[in-house]
N, C-alpha and C positions, 0 to 999 in steps of 0.2 A: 370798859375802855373809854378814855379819856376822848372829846372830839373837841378838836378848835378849830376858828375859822382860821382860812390863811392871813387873814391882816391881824389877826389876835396871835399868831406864832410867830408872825414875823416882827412883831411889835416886843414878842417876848420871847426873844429867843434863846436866852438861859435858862428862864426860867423851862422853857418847852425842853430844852436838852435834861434838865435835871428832872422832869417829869419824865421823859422818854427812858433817861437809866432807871427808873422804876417799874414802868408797864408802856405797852407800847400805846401808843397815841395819833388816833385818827384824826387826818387834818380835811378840810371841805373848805372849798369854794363856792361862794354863789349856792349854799346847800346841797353841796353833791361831792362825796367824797372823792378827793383824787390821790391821798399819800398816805403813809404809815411812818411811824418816825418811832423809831425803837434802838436799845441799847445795840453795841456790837456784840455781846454776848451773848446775846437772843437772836441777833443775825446770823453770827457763827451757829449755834444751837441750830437753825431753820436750813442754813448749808449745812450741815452735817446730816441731818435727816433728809435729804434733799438725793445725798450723795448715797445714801443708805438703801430709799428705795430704789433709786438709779442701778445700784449692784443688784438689786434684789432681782430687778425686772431684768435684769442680763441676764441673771443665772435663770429666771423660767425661759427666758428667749434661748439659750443653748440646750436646756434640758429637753426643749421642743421641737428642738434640730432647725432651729434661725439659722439662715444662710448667710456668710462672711459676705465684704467687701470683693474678694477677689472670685468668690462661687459667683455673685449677682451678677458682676461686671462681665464671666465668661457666656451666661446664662444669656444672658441679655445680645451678647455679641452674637450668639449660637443662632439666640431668635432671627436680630437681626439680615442677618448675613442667610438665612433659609429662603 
């Protein structure tokens, strides 16, 4: 992966977009990374895998007997209110 400083991205900033629709592109400050600059279809690609394990960890959370919004909130009021 490509690293530029932030005044060398910002100086070149086509040219950093056309690098970035290629492979993503770590940017640094003062030597210390703070950004990534990559295509939207690498973005999208990282949301959809994002979104993937999200379902994933649902479906172990139900199969583990996770308790709903509405069981927590009764649960919680039951303590409460004892």
């Amino acid at each position: 992966m490509k690293t530029l400083g932030a005044s060398e991205a910002k100086n070149r900033f086509g040219e950093l977009l056309d690098l970035a629709r290629r492979e993503p592109v770590q940017i640094a400050k003062k030597g210390r990374s703070v950004a990534i600059m990559m295509s939207i279809e690498e973005f999208e690609r990282f949301l959809d895998l994002e979104n993937q394990f999200l379902a994933l960890k649902a479906e172990q959370a139900r199969q583990e007997g996770f308790v709903g919004i509405t069981e927590s909130e009764a649960l919680l009021s039951e303590i409460l209110n004892a």
